[in-house]
C-alpha positions in Angstrom: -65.7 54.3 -63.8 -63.7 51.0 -62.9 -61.2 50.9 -60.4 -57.2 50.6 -61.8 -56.2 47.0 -61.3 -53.9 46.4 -58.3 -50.2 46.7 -59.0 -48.2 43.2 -59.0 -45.8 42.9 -56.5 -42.5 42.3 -58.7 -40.6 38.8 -58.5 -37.4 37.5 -58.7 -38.1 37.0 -62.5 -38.5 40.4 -63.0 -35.9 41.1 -61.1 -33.6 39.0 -63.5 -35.1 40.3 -66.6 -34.4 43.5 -65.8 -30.8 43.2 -64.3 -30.3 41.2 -67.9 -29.5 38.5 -65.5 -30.5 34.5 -64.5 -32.9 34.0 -61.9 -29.8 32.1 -60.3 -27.6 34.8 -60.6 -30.4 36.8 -58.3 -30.5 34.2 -55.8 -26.6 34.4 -55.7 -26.8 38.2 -54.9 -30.0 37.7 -52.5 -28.5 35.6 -50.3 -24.3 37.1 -50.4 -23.3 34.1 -52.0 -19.6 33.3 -52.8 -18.5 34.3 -56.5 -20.6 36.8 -57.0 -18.9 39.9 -58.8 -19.4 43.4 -58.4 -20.9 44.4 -61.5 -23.7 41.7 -61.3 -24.3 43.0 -57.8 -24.7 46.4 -58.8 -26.9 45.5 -61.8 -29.1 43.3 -59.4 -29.3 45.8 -56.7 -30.0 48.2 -59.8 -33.2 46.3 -60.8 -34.3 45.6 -57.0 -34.4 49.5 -56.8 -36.0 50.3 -59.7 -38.8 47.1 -59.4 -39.2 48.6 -55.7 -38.6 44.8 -55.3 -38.7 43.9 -51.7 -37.5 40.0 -51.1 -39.8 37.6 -49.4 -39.4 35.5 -46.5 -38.8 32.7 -48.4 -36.1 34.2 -50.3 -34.7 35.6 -47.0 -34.5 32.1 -45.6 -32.2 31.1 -48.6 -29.6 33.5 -46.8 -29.8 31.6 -43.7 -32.0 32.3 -41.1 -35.5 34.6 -40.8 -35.0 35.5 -37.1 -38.8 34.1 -36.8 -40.2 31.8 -34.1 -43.6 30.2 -35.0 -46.4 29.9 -32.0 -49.3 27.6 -33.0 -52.5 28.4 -30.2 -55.5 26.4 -30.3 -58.0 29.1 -28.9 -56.9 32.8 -28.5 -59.7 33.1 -25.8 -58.3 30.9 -23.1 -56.3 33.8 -20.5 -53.2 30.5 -20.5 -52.3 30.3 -23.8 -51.9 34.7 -23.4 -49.3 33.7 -20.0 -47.7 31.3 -22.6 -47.0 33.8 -25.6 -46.1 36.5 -22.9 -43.5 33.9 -21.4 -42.3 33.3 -24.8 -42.2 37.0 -26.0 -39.9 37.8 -22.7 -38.1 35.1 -23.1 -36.5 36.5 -26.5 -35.8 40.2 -25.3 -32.2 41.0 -26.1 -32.5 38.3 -29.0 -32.6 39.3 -33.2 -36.0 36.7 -32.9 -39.8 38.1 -33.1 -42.6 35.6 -32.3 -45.1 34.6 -35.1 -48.6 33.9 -33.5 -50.9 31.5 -35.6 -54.1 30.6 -33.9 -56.1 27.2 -34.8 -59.2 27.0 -33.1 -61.3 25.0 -35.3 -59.6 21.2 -34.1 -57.5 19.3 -35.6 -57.2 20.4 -39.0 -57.0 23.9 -38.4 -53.9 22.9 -36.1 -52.2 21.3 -39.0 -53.0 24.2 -41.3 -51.7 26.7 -38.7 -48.4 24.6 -38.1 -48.4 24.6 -42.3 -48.7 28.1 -42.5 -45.1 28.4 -39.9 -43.2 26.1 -42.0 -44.5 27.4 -45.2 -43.2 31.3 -44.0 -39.7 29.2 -43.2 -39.9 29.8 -39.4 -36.5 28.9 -37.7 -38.4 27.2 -35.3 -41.9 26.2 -33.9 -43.7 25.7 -30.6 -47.0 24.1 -30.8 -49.5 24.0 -28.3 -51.3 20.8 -27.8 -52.6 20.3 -31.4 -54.7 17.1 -32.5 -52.2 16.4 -35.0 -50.5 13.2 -34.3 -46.7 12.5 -33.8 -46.0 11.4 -37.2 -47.0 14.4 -38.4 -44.9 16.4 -36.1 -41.5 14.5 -36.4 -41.8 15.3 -40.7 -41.9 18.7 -39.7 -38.9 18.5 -37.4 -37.2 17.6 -39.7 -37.0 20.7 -41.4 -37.4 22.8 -38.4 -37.2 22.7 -34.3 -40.4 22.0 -33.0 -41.4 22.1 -29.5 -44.4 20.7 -28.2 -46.7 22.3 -25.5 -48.4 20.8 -23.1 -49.1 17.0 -24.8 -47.0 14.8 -23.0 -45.2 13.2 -26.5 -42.4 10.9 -26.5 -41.0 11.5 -29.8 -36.9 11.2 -30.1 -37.2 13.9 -32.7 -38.9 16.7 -31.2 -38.7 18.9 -27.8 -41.6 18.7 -25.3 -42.8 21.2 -22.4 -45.4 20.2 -20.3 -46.8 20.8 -16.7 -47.4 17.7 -14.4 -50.7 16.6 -15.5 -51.3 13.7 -13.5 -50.1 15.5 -10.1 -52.3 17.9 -11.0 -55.4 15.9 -11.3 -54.8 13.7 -8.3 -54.7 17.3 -6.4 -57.7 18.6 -7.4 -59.1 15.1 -6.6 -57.6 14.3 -3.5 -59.0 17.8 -2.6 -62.7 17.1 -3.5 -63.0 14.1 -1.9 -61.0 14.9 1.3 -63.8 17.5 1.7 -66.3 14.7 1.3 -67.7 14.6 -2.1 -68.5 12.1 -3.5 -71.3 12.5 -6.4 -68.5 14.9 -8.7 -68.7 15.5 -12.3 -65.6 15.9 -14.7 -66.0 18.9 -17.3 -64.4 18.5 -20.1 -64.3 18.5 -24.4 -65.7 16.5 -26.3 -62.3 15.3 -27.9 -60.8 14.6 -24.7 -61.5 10.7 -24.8 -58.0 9.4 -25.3 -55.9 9.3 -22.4 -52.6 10.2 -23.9 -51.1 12.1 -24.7 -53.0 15.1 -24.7 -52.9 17.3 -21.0 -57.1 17.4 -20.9 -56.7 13.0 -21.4 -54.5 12.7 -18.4 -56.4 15.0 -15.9 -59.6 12.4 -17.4 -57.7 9.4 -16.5 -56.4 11.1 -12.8 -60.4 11.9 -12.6 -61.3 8.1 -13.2 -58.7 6.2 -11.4 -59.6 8.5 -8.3 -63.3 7.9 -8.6 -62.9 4.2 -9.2 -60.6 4.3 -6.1 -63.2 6.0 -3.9 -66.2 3.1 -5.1 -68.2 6.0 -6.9 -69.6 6.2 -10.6 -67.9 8.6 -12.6 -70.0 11.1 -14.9 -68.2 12.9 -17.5 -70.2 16.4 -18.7 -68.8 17.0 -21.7 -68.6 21.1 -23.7 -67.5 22.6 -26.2 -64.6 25.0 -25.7 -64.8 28.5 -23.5 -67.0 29.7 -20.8 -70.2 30.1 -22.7 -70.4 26.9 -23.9 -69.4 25.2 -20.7 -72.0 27.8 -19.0 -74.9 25.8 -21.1 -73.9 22.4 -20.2 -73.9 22.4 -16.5 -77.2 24.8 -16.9 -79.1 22.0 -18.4 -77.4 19.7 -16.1 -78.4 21.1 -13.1 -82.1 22.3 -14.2 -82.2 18.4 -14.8 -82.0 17.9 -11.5 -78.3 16.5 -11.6 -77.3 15.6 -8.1 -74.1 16.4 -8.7 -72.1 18.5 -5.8 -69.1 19.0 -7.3 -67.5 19.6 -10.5 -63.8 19.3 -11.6 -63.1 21.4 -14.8 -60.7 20.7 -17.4 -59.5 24.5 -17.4 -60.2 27.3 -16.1 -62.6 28.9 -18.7 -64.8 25.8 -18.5 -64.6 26.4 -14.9 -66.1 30.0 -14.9 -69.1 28.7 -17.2 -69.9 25.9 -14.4 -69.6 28.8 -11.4 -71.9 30.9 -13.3 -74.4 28.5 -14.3 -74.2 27.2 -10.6 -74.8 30.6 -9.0 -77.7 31.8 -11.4 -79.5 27.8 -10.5 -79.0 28.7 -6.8 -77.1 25.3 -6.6 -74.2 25.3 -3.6 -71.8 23.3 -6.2 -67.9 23.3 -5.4 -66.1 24.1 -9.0 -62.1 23.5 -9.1 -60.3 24.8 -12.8 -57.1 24.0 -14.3 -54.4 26.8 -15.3 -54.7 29.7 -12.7 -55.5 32.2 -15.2 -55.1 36.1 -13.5 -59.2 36.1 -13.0 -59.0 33.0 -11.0 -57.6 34.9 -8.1 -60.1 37.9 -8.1 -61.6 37.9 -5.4 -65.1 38.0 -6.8 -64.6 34.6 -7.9 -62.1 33.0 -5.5 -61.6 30.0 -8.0 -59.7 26.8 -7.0 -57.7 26.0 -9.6 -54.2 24.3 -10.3 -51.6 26.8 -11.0 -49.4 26.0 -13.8 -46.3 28.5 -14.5 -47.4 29.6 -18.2 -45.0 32.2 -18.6 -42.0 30.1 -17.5 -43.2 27.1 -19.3 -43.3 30.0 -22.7 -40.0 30.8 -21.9 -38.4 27.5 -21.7 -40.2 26.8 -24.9 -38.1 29.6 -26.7 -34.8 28.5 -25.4 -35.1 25.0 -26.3 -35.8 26.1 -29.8 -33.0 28.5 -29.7 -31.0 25.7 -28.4 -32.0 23.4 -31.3 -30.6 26.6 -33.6 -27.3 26.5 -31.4 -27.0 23.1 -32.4 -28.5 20.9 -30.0 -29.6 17.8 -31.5 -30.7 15.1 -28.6 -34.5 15.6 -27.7 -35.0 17.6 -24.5 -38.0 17.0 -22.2 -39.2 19.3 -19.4 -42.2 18.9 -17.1 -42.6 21.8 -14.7 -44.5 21.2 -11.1 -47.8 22.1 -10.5 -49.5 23.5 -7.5 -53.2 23.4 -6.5 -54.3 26.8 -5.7 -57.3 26.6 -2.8 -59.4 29.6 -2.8 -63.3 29.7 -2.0 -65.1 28.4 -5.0 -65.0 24.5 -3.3 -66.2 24.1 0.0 -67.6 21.2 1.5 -70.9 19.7 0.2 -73.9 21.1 1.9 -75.7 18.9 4.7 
């Protein structure tokens, strides 16, 4: 026995056929356009009833808005990107908006298929979170829809940007370190994170550098794939090589928990400082010292900009919140 073949969703074509109509007659009476008489409606509306014909978001958007904001996330296991879609959620209570979530967590070209994806399901807006897709890219895509970008620090006349103060973050965390007097510290961080600008994990690399190069010390760069596991392995095989390293400075704060684990099962007293201040990072099992940046808020402000680009707002808007290095007990000074 073979299974009975799926039933096709009806279309606007069938729609048409039915109702004895055009298929621009439909889209008159889909979207409450002007001219549109009575008995065309009815026969439309007819048709839609009888096909069970449920319009799609594209067709929706021909009426105006879809009520939709897209989020594109790099990697749904980092705890900060959660703080940012909370912050963004909250931040469109009380609104006629839901939030959209597409996550992109194989690089670059799963970023661009996962801002593709929130144009292509005609979003009224877009916030993406540091992808690897470069500004070009972004500012033909504002041009169809509001886009705000997380966290790179962009400089695009076309586009919104939110960002925490990476570079007062990463002289912080290094000021820190060395006023405890290390000197021998290693910078965790991905492998993409070569280029400087504008990407946040580039300018905590540069902060890392120009401190190091001020202090008359080498710099040493471990570099991971992303999340704690990952991170875990690489300072594992660092420090079974004998790395002399005392401290490590980690691009986020998942990287971070892989270096204090690896670093507590080698017995090795090394000082780990994160990035974010993700909820674990203040448990008191791990005490991590970490620079707090204020996801939710930076989420929220997100939202409004985009629902300030649908108001109307057409100028570029930037916004760079403060950071705050959090001190807790995962960095103490180096051992005698």
């Amino acid at each position: 026995m073979t299974d009975a073949p799926a039933r096709r969703q009806a279309t606007i074509e069938d729609v048409a056929q039915a109702a004895g109509v055009s298929r621009a007659a439909v889209s008159k009476v889909l979207r409450n356009a002007y001219g549109v008489s009575d008995g065309m409606r009815e026969r439309v509306t007819a048709a839609m009833t009888q096909l069970n014909y449920r319009p799609r978001i594209a067709a929706r958007a021909m009426r105006g808005r879809t009520y939709t904001l897209g989020i594109e996330l790099p990697d749904l296991s980092n705890h900060f990107f959660a703080r940012i879609a909370r912050g963004a959620t909250a931040a469109l209570d009380g609104t006629s908006y839901q939030l959209i979530i597409a996550p992109a967590e194989a690089g670059s070209r799963e970023g661009m298929r996962a801002l593709d994806a929130l144009v292509d399901r005609q979003v009224d807006g877009v916030i993406a979170v540091s992808p690897r897709v470069d500004e070009a890219r972004l500012e033909r895509i504002s041009a169809s829809v509001p886009v705000v970008m997380f966290g790179r620090h962009d400089t695009s006349d076309r586009y919104d940007v939110v960002a925490g103060d990476d570079a007062a973050g990463g002289r912080a965390v290094m000021t820190h370190l060395l006023g405890l007097g290390h000197r021998r510290i290693a910078h965790l961080t991905l492998h993409e994170s070569g280029a400087h600008e504008p990407f946040p994990h580039g300018v905590r690399l540069r902060e890392y550098e120009a401190a190091m190069a001020a202090a008359g010390e080498d710099t040493v760069v471990w570099r991971t794939d992303e999340g704690e596991t990952a991170s875990y392995e690489v300072v594992r095989r660092m420090l079974a090589d004998g790395s002399p390293m005392t401290a490590v400075f980690a691009a986020h704060d998942e990287l971070a928990f892989g270096a204090m684990r690896a670093a507590a099962e080698a017995r090795v007293p090394l000082a780990v400082i994160g990035y974010d201040d993700v909820p674990m990072a203040s448990h008191p099992a791990l005490g991590l010292t970490t620079v707090h940046q204020p996801g939710e808020a930076m989420g929220a402000r997100a939202v409004e900009m985009l629902l300030e680009r649908i108001a109307g707002r057409t100028e570029a808007a930037r916004e760079i919140f403060d950071v705050e290095l959090k001190v807790r007990t995962s960095a103490g000074a180096p051992a005698a």
